[in-house]
MIGUPA-400098 format. One record per residue (C-alpha): residue number from 1; x, y, z. Coordinates in steps of 0.1 Angstrom, whole numbers, plus 5000, padded with zeros to 4 digits. Each point is the difference from the previous one (the first is absolute). Last residue first. Example, Ala and Ser with C-alpha at 12.3 -4.5 7.8 and 13.67 -1.06 7.14 Angstrom:
<pt resi="2" c1="5137" c2="4989" c3="5071"/>
<pt resi="1" c1="4986" c2="4966" c3="5007"/>
//
This chain:
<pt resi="99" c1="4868" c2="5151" c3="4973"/>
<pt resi="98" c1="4992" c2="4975" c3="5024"/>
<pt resi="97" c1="5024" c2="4986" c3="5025"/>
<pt resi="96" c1="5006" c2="4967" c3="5000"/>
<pt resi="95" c1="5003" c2="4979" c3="5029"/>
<pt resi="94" c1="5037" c2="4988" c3="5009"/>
<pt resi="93" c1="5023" c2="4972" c3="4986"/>
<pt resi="92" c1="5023" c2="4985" c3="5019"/>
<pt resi="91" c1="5035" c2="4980" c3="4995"/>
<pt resi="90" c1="5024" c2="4981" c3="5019"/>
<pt resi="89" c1="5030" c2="4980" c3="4997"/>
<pt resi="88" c1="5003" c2="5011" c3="4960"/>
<pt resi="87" c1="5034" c2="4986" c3="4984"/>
<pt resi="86" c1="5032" c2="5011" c3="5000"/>
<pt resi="85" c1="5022" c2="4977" c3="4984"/>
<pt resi="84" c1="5022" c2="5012" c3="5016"/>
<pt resi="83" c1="5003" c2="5017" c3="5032"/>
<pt resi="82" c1="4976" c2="5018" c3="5027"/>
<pt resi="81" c1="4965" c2="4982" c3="4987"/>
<pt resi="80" c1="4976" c2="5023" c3="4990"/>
<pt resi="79" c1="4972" c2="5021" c3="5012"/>
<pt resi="78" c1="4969" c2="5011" c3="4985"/>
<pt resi="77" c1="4975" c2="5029" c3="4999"/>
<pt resi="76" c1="4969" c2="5006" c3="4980"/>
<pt resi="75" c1="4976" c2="5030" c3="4998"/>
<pt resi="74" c1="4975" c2="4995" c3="4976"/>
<pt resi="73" c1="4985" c2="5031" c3="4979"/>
<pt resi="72" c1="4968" c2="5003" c3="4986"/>
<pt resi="71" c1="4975" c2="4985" c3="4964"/>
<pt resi="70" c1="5028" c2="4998" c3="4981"/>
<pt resi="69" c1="5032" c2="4995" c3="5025"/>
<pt resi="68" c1="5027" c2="5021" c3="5007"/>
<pt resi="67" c1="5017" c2="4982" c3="5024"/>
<pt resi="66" c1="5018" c2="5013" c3="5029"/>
<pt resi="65" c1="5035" c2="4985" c3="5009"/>
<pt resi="64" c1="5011" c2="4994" c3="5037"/>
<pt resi="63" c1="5032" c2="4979" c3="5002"/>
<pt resi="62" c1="5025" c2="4977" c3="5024"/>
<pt resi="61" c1="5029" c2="4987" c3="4992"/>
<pt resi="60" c1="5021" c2="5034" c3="4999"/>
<pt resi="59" c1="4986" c2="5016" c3="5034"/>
<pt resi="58" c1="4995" c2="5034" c3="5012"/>
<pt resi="57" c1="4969" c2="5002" c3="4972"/>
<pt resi="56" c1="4994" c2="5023" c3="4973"/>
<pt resi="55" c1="4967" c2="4994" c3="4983"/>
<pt resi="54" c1="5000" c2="4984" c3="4965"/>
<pt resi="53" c1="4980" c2="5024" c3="4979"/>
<pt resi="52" c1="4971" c2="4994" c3="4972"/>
<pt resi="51" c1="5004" c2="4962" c3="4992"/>
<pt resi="50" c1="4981" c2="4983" c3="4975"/>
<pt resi="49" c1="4964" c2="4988" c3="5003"/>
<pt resi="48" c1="4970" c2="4983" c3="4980"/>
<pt resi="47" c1="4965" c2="5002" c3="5012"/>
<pt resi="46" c1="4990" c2="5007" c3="5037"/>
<pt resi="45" c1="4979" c2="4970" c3="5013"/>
<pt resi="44" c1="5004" c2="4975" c3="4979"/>
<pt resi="43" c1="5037" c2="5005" c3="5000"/>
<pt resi="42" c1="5001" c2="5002" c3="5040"/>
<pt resi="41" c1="4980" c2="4967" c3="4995"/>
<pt resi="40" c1="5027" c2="4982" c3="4975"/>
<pt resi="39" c1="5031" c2="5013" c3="5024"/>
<pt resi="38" c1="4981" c2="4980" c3="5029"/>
<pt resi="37" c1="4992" c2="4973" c3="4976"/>
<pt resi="36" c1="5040" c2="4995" c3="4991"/>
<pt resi="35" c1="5010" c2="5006" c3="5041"/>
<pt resi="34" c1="4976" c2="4968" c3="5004"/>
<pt resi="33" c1="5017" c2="4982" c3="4975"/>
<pt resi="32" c1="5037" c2="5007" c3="5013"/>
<pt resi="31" c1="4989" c2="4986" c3="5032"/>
<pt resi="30" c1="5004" c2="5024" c3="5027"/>
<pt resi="29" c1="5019" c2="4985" c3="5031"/>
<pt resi="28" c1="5018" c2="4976" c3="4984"/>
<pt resi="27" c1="5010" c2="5023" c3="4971"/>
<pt resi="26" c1="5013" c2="5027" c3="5020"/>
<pt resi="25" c1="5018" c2="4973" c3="5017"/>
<pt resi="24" c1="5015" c2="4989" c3="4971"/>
<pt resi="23" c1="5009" c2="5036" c3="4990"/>
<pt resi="22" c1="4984" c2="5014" c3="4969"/>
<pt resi="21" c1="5006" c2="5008" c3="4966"/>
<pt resi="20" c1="5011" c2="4961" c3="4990"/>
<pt resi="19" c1="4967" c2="4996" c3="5005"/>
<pt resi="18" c1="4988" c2="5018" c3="4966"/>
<pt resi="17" c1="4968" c2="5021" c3="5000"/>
<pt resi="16" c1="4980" c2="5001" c3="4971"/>
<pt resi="15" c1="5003" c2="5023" c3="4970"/>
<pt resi="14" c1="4980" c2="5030" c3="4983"/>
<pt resi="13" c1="4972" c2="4996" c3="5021"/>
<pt resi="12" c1="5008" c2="5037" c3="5014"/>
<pt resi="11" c1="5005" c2="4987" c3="5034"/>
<pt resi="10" c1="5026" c2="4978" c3="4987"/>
<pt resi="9" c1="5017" c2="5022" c3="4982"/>
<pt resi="8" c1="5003" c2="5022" c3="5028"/>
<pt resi="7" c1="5010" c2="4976" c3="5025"/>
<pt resi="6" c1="5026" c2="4986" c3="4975"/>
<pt resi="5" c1="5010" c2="5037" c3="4997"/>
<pt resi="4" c1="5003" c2="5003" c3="5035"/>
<pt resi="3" c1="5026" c2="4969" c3="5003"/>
<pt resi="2" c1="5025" c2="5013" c3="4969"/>
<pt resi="1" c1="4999" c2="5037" c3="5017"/>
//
């Protein structure tokens, strides 16, 4: 819950992204920057969001969440790391849907 409501936050404007959120190789392979202006343009594009329903998934580091966004919804899913500190090892953000 901690890591998807930095996400949220985040895409909201509210907040920026913190490293210490993500893997080091999460971070080496997707600069935290670029992830920042990819949250900024799903923003742009579909207003403010919060979360509508977390979809059940077979796995407990891994996610699907829908966002209920302004303007459309987002879905988004993410993965975590196995054991503490449990940060984000992967995360993708799908095309809106319009309401």
């Amino acid at each position: 819950r901690k890591r998807l409501q930095s996400i949220t936050t985040a895409l909201d404007g509210k907040s920026k992204l913190a490293a210490n959120n993500f893997t080091e190789e999460f971070l080496k392979n997707s600069p935290l920057d670029t992830v920042q202006k990819a949250l900024e343009t799903v923003r742009t594009g579909v207003g403010s969001c919060q979360t509508a329903a977390r979809m059940q998934t077979g796995t407990p580091i891994a996610t699907s969440v829908l966002l209920n966004c302004t303007k459309g919804y987002v879905p988004l899913e993410f993965a975590i790391e196995p054991k503490e500190p449990y940060r984000i090892v992967g995360i993708s953000l799908h095309p809106a849907f319009w309401k």
